[in-house]
N, CA, C and O atoms as a DFTB+ gen file, in Angstrom:
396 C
 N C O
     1  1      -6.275     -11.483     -28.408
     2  2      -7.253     -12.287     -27.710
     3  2      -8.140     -11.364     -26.879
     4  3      -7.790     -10.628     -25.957
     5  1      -9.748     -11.612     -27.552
     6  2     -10.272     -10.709     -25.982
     7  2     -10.542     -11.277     -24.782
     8  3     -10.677     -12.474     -24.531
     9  1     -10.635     -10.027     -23.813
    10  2     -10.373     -10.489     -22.668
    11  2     -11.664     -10.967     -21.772
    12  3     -12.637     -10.257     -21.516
    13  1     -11.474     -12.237     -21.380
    14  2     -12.872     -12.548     -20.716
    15  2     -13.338     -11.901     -19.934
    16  3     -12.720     -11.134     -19.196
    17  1     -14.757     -12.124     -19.952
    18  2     -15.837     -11.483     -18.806
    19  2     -16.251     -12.505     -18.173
    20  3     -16.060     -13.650     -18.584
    21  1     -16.890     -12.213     -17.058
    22  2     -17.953     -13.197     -16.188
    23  2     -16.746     -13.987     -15.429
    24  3     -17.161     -15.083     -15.050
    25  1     -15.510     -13.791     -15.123
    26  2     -14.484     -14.874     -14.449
    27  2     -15.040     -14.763     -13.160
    28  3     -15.770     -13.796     -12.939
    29  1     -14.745     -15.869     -11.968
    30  2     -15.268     -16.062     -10.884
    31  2     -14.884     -14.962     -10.532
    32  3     -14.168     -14.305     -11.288
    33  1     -15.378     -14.338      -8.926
    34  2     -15.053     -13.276      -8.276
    35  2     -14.882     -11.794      -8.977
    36  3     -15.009     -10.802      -8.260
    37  1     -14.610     -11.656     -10.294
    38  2     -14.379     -10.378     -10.418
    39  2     -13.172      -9.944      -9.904
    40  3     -13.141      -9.503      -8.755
    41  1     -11.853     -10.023     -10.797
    42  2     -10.591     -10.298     -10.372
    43  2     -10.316      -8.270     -11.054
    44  3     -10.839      -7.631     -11.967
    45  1      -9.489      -8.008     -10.237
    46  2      -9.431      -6.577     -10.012
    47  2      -8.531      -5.881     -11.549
    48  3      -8.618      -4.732     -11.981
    49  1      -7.791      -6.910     -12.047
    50  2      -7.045      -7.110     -13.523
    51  2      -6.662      -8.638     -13.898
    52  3      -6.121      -9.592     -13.338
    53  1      -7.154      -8.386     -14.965
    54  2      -6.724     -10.278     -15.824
    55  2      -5.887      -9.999     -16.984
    56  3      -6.077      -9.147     -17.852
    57  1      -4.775     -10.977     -16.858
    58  2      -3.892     -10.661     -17.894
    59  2      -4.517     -12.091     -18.620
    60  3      -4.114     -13.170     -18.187
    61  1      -5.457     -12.057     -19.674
    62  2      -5.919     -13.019     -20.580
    63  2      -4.998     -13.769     -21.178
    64  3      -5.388     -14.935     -21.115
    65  1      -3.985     -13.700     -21.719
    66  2      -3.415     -14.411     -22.500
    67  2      -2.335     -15.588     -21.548
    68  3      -2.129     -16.738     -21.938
    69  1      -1.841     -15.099     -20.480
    70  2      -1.290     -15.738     -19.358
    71  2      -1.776     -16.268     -18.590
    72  3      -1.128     -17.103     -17.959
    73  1      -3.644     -15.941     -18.180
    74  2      -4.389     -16.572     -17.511
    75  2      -3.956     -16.210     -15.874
    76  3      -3.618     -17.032     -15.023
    77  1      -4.063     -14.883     -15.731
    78  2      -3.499     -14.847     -14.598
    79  2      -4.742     -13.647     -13.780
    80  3      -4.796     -12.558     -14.352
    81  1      -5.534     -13.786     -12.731
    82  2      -5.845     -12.977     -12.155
    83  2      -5.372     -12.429     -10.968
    84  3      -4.458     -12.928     -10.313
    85  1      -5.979     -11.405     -10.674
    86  2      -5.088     -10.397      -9.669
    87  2      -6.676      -9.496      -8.672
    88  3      -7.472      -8.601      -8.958
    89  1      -6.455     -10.333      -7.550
    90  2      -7.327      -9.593      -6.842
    91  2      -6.578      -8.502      -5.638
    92  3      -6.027      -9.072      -4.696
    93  1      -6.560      -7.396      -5.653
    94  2      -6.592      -6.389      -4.365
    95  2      -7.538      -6.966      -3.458
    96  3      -8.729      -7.085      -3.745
    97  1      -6.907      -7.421      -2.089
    98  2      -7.650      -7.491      -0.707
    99  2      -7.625      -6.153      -0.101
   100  3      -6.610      -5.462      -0.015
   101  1      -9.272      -5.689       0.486
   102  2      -9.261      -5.120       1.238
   103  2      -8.729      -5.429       2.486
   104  3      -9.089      -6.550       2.846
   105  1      -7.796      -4.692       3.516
   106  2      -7.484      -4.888       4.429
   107  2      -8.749      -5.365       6.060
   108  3      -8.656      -5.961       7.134
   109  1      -9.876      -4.567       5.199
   110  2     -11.034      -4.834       6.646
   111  2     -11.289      -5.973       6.381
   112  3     -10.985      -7.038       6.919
   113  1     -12.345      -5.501       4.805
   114  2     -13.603      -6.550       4.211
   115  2     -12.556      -8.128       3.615
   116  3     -13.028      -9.041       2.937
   117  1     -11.130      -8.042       4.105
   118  2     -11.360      -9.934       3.669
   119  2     -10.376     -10.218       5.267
   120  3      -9.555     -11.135       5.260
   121  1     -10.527      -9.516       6.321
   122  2      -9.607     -10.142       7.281
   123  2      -8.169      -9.895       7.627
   124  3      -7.688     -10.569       8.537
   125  1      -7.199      -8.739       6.822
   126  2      -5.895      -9.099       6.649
   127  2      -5.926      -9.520       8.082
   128  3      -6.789      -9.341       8.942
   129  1      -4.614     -10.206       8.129
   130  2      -4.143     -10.512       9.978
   131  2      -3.086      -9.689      10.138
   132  3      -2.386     -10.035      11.089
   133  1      -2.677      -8.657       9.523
   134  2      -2.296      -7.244      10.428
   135  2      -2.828      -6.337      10.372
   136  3      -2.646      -5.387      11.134
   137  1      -3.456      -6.368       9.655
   138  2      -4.483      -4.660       9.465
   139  2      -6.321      -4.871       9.835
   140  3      -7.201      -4.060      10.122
   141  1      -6.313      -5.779       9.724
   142  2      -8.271      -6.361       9.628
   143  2      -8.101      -6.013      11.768
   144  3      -7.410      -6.158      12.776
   145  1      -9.680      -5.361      11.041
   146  2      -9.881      -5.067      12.521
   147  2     -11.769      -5.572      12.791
   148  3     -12.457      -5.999      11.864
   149  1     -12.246      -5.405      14.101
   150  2     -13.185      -5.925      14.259
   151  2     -14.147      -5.227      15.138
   152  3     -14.554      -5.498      16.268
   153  1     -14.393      -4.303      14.364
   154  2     -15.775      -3.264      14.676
   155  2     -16.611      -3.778      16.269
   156  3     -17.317      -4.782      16.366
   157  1     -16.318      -2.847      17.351
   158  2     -17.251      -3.079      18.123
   159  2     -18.913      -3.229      18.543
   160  3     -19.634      -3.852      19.322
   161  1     -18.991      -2.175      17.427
   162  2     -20.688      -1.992      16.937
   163  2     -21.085      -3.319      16.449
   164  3     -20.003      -3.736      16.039
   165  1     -21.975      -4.287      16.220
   166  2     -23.036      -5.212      15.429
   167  2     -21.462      -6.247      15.399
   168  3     -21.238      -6.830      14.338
   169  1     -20.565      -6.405      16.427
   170  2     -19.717      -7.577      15.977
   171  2     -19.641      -8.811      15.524
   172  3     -18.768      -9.366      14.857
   173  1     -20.862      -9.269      16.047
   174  2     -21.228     -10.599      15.751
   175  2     -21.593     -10.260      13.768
   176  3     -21.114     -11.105      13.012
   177  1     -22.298      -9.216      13.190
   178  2     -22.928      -8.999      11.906
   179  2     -21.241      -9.378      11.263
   180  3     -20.928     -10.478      10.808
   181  1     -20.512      -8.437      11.345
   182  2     -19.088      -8.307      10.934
   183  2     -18.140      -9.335      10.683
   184  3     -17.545      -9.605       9.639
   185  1     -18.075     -10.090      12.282
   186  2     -17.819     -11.467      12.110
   187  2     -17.591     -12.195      10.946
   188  3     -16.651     -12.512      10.217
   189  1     -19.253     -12.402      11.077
   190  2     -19.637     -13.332      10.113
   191  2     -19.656     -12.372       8.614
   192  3     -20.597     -12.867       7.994
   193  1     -19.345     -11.779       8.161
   194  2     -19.625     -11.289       7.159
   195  2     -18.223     -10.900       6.385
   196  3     -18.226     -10.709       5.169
   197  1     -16.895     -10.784       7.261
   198  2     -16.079     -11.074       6.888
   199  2     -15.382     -12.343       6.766
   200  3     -14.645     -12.553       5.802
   201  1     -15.567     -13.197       7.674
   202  2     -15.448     -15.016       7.348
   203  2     -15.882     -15.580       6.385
   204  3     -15.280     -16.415       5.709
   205  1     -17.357     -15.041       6.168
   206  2     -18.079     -14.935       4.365
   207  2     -17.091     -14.816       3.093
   208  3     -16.812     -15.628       2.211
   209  1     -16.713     -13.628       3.311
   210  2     -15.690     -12.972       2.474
   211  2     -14.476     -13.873       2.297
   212  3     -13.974     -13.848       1.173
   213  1     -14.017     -14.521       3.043
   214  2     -12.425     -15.231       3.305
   215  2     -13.285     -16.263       2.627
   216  3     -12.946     -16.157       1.448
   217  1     -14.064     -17.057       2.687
   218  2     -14.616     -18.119       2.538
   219  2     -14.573     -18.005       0.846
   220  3     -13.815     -18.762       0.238
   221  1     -15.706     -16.694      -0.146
   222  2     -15.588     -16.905      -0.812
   223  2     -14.619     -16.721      -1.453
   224  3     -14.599     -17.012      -2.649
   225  1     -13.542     -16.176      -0.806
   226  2     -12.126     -15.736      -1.610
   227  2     -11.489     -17.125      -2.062
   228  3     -10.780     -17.422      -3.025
   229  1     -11.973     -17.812      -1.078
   230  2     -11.216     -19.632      -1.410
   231  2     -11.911     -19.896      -2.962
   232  3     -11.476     -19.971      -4.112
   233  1     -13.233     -19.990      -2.308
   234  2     -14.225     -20.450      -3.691
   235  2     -13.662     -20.330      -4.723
   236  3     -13.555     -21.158      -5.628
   237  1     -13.081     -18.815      -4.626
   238  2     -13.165     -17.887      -6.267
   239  2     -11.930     -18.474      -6.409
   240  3     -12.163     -19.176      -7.394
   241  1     -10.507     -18.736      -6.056
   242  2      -9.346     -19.221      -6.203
   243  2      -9.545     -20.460      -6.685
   244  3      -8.854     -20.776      -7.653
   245  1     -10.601     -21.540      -6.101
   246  2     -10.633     -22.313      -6.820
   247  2     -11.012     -22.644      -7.865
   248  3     -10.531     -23.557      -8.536
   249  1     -12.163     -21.775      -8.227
   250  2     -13.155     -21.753      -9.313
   251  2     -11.946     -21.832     -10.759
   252  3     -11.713     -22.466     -11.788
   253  1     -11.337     -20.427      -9.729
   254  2     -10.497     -19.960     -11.610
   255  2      -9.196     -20.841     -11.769
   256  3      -8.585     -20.964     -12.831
   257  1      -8.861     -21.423     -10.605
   258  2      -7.609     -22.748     -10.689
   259  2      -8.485     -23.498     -12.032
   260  3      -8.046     -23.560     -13.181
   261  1      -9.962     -24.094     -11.518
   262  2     -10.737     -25.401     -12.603
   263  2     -10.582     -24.795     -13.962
   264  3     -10.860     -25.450     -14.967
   265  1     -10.231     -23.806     -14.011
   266  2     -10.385     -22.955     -15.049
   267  2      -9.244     -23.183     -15.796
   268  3      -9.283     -23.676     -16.923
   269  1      -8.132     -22.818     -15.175
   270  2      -6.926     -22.801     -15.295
   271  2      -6.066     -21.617     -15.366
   272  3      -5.024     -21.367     -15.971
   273  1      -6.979     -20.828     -14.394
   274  2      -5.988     -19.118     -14.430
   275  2      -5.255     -19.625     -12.810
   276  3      -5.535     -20.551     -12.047
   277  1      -4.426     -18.747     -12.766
   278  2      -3.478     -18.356     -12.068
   279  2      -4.088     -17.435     -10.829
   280  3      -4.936     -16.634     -11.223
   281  1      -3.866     -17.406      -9.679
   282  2      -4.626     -16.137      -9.113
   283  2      -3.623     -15.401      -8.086
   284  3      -3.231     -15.920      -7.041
   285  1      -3.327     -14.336      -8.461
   286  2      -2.328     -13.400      -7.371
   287  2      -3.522     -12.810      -6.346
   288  3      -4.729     -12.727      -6.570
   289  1      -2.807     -12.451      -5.210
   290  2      -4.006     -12.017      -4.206
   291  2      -2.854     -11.374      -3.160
   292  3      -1.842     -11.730      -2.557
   293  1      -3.500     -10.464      -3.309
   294  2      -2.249      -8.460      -2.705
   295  2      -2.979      -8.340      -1.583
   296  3      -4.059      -8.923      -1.674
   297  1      -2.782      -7.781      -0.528
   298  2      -3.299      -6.929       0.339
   299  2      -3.383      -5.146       0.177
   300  3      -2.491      -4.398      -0.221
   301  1      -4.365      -4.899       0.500
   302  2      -4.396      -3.513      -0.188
   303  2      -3.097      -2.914       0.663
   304  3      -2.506      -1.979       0.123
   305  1      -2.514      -3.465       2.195
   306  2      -1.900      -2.615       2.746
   307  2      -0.073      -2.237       1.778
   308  3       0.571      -1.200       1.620
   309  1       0.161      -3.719       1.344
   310  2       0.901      -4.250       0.229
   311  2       1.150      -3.438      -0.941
   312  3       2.264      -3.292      -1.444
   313  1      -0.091      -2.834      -1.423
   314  2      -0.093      -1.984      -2.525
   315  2       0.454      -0.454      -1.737
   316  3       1.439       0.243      -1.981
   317  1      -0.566      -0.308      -0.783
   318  2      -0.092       0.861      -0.383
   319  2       1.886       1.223       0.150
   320  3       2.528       2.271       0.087
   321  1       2.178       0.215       0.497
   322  2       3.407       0.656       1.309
   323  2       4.722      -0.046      -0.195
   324  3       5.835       0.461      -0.056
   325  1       4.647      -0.793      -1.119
   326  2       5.416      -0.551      -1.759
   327  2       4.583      -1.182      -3.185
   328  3       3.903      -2.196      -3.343
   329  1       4.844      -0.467      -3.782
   330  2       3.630      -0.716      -4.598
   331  2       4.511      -1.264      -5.971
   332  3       4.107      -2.172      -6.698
   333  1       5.678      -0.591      -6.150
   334  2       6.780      -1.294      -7.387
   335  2       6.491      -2.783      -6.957
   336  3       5.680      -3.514      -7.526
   337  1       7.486      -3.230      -5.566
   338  2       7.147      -4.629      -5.454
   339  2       6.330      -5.650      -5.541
   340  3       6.782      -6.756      -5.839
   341  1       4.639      -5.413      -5.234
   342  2       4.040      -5.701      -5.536
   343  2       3.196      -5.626      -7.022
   344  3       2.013      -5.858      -7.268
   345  1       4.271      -5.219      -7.859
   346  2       3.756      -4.874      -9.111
   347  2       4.879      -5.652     -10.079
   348  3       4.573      -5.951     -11.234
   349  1       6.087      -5.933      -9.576
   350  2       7.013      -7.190     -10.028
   351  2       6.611      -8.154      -9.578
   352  3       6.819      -9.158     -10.259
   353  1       5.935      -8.324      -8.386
   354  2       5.706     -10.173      -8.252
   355  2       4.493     -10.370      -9.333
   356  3       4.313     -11.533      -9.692
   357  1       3.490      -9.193      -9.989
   358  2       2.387      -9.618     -10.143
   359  2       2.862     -10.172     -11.870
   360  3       2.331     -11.053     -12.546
   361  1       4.172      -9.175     -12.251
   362  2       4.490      -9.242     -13.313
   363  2       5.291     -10.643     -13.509
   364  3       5.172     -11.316     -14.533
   365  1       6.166     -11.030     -12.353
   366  2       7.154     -12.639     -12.448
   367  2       6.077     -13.713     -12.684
   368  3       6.273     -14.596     -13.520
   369  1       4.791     -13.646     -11.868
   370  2       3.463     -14.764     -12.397
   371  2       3.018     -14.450     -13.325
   372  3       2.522     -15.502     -13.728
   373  1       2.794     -13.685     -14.065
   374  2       2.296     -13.548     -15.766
   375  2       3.317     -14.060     -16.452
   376  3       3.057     -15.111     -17.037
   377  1       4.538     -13.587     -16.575
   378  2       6.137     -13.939     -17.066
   379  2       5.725     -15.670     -16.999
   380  3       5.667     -16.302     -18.054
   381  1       5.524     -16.172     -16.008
   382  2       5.912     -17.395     -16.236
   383  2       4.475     -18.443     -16.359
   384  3       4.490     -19.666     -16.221
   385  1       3.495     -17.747     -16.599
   386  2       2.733     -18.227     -16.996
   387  2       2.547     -17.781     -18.657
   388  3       1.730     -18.492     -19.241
   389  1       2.965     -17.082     -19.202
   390  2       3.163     -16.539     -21.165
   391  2       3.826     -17.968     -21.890
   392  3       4.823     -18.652     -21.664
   393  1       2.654     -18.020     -22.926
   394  2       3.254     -19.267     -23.294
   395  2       4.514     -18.891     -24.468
   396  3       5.195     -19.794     -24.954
């Protein structure tokens, strides 16, 4: 099966046949709430520009739900500090989404 293009958001890997996307969060640019921090310079710009970001992260989750993909969503800090684990959960939601 090839693998689609154009899916909402631009999902960081799609396992096509399971319907499963996989976005990496940046820790700044989507907010984490332990690592997202909030630039003293232009704060108000930032603010709002990461609330943007959270906002469309919903969008895109929902978009590809109407769709009917699956959507995993990591924190980059997640990847960084154990990265096997976060690479079995991504694999148990494909697993059980394979028809």
């Amino acid at each position: 099966m090839d693998e689609p293009v154009g899916l909402p958001g631009s999902p960081d890997i799609r396992f096509a046949q399971a319907r499963v996307a996989v976005f990496v969060d940046g820790c700044f640019w989507h907010g984490c709430p332990q690592h997202g921090s909030q630039p003293k310079t232009n704060a108000t710009f930032w603010s709002a520009k990461i609330a943007r970001n959270r906002q469309r992260d919903r969008e895109v989750d929902a978009a590809l739900h109407n769709l009917g993909w699956s959507v995993v969503r990591v924190w980059e800090h997640e990847v960084k500090q154990d990265v096997v684990a976060v690479a079995l959960a991504i694999w148990a939601s494909v697993r059980s989404r394979e028809p």
